[in-house]
N, CA and C atoms of all chains as a GROMACS GRO file, in nm:
protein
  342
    1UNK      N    1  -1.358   3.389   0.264
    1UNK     CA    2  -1.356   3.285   0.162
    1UNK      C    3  -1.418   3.157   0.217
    2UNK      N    4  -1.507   3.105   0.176
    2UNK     CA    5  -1.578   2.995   0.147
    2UNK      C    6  -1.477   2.872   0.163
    3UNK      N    7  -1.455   2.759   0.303
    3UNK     CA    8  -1.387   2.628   0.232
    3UNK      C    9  -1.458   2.568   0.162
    4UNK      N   10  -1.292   2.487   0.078
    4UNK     CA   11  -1.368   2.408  -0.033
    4UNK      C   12  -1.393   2.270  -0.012
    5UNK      N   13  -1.503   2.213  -0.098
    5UNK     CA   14  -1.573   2.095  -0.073
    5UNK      C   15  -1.467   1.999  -0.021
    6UNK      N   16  -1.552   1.916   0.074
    6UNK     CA   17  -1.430   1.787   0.120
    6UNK      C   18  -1.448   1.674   0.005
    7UNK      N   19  -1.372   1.596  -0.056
    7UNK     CA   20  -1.356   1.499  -0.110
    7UNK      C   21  -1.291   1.398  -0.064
    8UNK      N   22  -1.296   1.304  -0.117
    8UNK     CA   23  -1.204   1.193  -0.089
    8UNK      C   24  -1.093   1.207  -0.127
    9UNK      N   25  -0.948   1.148  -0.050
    9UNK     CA   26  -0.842   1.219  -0.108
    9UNK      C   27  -0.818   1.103  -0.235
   10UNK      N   28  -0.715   1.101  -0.316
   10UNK     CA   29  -0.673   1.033  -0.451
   10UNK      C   30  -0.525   0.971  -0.468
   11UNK      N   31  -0.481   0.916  -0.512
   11UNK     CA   32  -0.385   0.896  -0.543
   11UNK      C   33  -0.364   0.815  -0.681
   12UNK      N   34  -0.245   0.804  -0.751
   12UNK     CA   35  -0.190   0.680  -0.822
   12UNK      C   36  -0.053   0.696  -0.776
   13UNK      N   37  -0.005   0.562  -0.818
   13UNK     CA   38   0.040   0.472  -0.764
   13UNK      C   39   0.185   0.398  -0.913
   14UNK      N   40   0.292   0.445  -0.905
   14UNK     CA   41   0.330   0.423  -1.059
   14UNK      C   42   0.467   0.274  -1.003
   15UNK      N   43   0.447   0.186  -1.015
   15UNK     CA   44   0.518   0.053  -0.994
   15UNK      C   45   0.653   0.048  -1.102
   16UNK      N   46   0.761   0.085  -1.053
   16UNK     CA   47   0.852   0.114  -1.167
   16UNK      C   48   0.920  -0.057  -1.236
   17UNK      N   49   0.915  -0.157  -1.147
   17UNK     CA   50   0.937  -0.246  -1.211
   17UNK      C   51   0.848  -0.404  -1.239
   18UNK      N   52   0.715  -0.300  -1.188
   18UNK     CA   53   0.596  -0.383  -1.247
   18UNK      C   54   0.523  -0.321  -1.346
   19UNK      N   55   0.583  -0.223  -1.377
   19UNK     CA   56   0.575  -0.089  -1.546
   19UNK      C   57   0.401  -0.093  -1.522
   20UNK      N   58   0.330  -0.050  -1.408
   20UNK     CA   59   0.212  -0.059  -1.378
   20UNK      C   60   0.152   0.110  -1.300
   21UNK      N   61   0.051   0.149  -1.356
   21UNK     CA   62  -0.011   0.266  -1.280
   21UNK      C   63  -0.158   0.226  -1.187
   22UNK      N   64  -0.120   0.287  -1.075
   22UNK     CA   65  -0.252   0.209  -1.026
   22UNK      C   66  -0.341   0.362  -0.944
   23UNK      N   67  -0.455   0.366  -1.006
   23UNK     CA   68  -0.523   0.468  -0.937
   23UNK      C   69  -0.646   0.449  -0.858
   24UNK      N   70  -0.673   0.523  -0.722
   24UNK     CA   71  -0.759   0.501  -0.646
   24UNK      C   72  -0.860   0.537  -0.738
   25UNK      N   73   0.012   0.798   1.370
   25UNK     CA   74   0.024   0.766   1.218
   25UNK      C   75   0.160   0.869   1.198
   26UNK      N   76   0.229   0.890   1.098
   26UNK     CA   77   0.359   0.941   1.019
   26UNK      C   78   0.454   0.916   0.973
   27UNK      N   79   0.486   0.985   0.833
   27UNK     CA   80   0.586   0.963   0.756
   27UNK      C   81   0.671   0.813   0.788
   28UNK      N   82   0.642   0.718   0.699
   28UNK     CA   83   0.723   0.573   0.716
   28UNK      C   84   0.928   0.665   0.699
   29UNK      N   85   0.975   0.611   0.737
   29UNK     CA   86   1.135   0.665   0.762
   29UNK      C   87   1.211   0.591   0.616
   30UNK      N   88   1.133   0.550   0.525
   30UNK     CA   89   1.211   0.493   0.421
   30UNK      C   90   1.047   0.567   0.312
   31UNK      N   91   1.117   0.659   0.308
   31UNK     CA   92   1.036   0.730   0.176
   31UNK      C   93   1.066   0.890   0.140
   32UNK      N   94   1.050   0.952   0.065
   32UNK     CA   95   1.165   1.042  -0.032
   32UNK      C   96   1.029   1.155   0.016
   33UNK      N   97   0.998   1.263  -0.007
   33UNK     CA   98   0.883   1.328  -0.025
   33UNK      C   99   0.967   1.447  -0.108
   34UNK      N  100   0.835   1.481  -0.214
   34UNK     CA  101   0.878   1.606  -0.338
   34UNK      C  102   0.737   1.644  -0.397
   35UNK      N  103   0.752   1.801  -0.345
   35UNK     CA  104   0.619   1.912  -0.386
   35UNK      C  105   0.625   1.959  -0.558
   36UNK      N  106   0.548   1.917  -0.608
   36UNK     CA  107   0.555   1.965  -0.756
   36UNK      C  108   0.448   2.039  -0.766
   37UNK      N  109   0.409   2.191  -0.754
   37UNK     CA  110   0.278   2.235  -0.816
   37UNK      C  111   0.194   2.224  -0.675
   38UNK      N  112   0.237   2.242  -0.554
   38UNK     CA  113   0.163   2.235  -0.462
   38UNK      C  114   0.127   2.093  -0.422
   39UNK      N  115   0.150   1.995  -0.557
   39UNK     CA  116   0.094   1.830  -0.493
   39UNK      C  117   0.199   1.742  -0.476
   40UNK      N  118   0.146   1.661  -0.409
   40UNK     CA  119   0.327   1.602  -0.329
   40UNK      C  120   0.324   1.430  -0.405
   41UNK      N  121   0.466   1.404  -0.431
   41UNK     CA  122   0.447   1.270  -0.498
   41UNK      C  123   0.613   1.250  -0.375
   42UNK      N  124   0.544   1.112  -0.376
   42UNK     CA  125   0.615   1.026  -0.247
   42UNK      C  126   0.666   0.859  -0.291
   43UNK      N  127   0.807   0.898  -0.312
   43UNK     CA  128   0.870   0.734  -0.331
   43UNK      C  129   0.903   0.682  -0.250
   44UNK      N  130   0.874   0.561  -0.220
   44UNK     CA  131   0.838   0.468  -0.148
   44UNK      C  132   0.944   0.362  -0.172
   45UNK      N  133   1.084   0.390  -0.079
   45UNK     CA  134   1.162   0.273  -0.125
   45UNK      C  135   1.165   0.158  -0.077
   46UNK      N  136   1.074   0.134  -0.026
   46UNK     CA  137   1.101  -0.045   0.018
   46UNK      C  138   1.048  -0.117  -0.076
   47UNK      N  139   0.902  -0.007  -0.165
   47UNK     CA  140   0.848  -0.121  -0.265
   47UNK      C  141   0.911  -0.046  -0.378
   48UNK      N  142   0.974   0.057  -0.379
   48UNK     CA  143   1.044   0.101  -0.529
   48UNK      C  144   0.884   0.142  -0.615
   49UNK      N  145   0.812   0.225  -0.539
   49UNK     CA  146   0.650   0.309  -0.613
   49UNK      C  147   0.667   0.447  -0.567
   50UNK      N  148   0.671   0.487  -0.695
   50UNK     CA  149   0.574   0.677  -0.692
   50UNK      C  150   0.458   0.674  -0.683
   51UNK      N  151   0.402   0.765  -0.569
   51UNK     CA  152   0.307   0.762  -0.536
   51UNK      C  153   0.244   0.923  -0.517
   52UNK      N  154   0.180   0.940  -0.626
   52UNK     CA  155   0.135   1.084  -0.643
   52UNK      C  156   0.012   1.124  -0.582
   53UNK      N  157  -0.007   1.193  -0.522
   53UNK     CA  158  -0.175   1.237  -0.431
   53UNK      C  159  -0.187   1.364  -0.493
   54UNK      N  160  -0.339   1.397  -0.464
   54UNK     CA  161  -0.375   1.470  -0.528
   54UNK      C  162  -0.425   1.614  -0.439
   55UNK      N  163  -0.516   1.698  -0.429
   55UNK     CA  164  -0.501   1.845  -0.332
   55UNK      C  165  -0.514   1.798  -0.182
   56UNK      N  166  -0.636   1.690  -0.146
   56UNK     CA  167  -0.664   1.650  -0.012
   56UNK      C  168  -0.547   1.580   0.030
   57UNK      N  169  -0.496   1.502  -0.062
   57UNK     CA  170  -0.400   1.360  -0.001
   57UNK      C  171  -0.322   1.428   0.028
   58UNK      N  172  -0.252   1.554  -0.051
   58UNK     CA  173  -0.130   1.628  -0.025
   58UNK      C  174  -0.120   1.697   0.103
   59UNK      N  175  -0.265   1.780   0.112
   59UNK     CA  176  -0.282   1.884   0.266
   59UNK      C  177  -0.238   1.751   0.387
   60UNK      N  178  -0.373   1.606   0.331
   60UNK     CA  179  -0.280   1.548   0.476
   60UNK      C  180  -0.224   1.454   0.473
   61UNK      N  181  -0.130   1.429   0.378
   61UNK     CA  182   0.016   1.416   0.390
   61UNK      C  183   0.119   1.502   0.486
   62UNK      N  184   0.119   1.603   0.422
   62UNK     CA  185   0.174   1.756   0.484
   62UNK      C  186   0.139   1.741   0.652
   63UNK      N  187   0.058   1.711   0.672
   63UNK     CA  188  -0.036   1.711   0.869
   63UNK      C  189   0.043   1.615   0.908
   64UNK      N  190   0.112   1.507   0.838
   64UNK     CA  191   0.145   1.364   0.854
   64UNK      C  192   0.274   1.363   0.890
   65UNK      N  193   0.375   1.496   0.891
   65UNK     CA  194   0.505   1.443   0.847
   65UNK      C  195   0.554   1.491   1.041
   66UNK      N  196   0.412   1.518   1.123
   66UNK     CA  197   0.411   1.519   1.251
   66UNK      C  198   0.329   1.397   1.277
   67UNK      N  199   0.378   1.323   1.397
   67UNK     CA  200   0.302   1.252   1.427
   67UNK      C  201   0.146   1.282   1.466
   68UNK      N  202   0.030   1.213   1.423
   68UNK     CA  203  -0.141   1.255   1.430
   68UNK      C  204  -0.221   1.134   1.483
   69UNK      N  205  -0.290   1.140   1.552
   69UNK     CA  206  -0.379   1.068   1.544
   69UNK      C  207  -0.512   1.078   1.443
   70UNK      N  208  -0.554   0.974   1.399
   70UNK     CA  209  -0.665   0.980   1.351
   70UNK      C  210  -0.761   1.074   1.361
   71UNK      N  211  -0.808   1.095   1.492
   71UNK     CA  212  -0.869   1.170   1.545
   71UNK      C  213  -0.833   1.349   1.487
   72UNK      N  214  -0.699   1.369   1.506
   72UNK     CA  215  -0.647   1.488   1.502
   72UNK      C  216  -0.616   1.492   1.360
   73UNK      N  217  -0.614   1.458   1.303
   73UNK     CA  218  -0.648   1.483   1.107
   73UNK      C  219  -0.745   1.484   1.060
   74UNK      N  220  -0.839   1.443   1.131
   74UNK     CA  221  -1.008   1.445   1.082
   74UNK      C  222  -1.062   1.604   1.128
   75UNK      N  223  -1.019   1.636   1.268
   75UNK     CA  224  -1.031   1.734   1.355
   75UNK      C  225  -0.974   1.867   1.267
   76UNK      N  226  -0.832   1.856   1.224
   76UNK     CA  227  -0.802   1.960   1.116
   76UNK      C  228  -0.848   1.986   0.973
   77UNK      N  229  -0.890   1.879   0.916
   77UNK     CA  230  -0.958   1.885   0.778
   77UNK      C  231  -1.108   1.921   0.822
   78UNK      N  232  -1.149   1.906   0.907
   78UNK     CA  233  -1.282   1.967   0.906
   78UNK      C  234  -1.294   2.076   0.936
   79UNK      N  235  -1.192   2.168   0.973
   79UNK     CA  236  -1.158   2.304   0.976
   79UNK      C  237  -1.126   2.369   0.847
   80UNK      N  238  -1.070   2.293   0.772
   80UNK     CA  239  -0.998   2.327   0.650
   80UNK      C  240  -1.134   2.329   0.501
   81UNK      N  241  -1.197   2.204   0.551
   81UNK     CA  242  -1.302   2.177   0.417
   81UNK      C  243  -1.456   2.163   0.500
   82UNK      N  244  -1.535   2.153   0.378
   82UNK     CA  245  -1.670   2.183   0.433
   82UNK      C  246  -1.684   2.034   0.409
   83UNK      N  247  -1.744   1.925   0.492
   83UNK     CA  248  -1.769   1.829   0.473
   83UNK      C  249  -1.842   1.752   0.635
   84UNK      N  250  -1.884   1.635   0.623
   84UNK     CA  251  -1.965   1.572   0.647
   84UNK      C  252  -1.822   1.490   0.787
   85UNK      N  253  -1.821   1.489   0.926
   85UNK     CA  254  -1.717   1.489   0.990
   85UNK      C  255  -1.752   1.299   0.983
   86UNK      N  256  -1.852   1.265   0.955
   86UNK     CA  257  -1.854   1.109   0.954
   86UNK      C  258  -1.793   1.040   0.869
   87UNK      N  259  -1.814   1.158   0.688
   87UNK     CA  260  -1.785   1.149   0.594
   87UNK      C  261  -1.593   1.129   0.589
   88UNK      N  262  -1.549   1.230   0.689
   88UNK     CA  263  -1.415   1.284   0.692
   88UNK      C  264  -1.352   1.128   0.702
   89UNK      N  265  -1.397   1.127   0.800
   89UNK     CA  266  -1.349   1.030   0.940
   89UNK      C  267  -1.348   0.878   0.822
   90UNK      N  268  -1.432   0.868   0.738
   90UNK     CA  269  -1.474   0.736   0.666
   90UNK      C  270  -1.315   0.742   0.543
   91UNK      N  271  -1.322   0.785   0.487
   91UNK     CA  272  -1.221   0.871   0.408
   91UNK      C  273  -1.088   0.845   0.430
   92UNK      N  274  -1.078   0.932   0.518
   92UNK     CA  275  -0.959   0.935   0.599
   92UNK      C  276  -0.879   0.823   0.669
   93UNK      N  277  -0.976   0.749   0.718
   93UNK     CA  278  -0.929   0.611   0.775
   93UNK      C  279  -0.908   0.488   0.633
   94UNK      N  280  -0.989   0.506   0.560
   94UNK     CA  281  -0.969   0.449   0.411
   94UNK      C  282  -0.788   0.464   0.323
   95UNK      N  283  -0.801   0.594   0.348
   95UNK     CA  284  -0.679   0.633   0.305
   95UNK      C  285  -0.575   0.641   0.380
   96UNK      N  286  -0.543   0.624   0.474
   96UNK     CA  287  -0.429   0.604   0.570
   96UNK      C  288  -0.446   0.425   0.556
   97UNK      N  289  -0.478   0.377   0.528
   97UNK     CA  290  -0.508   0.229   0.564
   97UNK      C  291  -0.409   0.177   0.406
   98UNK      N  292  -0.469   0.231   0.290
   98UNK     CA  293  -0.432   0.214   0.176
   98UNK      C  294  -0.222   0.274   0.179
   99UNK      N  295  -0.236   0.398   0.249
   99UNK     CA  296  -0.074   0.428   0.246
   99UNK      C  297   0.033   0.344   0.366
  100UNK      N  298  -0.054   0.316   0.425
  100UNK     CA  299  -0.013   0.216   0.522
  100UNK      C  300   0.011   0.071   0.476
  101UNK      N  301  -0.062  -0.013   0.384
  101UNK     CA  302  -0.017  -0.085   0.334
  101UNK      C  303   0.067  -0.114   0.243
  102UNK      N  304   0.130   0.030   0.192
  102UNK     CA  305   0.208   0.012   0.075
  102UNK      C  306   0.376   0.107   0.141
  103UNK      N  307   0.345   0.072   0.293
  103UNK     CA  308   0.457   0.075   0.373
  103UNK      C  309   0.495   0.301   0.329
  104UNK      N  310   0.390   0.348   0.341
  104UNK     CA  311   0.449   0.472   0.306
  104UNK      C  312   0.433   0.570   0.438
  105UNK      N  313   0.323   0.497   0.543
  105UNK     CA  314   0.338   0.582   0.684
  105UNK      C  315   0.353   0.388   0.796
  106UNK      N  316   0.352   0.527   0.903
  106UNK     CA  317   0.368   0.389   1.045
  106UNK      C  318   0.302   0.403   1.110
  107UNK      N  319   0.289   0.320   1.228
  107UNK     CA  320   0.196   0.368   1.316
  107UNK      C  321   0.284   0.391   1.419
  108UNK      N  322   0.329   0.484   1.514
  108UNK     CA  323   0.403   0.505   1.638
  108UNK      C  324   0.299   0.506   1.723
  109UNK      N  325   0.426   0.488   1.866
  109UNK     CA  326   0.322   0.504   1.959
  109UNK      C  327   0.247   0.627   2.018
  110UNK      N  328   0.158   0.615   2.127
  110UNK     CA  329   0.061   0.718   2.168
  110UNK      C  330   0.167   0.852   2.167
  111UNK      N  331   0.245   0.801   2.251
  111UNK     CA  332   0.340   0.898   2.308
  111UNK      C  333   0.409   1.029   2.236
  112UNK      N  334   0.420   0.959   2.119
  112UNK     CA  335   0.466   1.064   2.013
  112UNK      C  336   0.378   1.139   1.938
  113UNK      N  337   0.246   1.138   1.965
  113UNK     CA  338   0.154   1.175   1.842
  113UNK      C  339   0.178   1.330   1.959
  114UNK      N  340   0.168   1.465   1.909
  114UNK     CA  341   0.140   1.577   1.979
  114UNK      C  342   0.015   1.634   1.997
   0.00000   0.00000   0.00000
């Protein structure tokens, strides 16, 4: 099996009492 | 680099979302962030997470290394890893 492509990794980010989503 | 000692970790679906209680944030990653997360919850050097993902994925080791240091920098500021010393990294 073939590895798979490298990417950049990702995230979000969910601020529960700044009611805010923050994504790379 | 590893696991800050004030944060929750939980696998949903293979991808890991990580609360972060000092700032009270879920913090969800996605297939890469998760694999090295997972590498993370041992102490690593930089070096030695770049060294395993380039085993793991086909990519560009300058590319890795650029990335990688990006993103430990970003979870590091939002208090979700530490930096220990030499001594402990294996």
């Amino acid at each position: 099996a073939e590895r798979p492509v490298w990417h950049r990794p990702a995230y979000s980010i969910l601020d529960v009492e700044a009611g805010t989503v923050t994504t790379s | 680099m590893t696991w800050h000692s004030e944060q929750i970790t939980a696998a949903i679906d293979g991808e890991v979302i990580v609360m972060g209680m000092i700032r009270g944030q879920y913090v969800g990653l996605d297939d890469i962030g998760s694999v090295l997360w997972k590498l993370l919850e041992q102490p690593q050097t930089i070096r030695q997470l770049c060294d395993e993902l380039g085993l793991r994925y086909q990519g560009n080791s300058d590319t890795i290394l650029a990335d990688v240091t990006a993103f430990l920098e970003d979870l590091r500021s939002i208090d979700l890893i530490e930096v220990v010393d030499a001594g402990s990294t294996r």
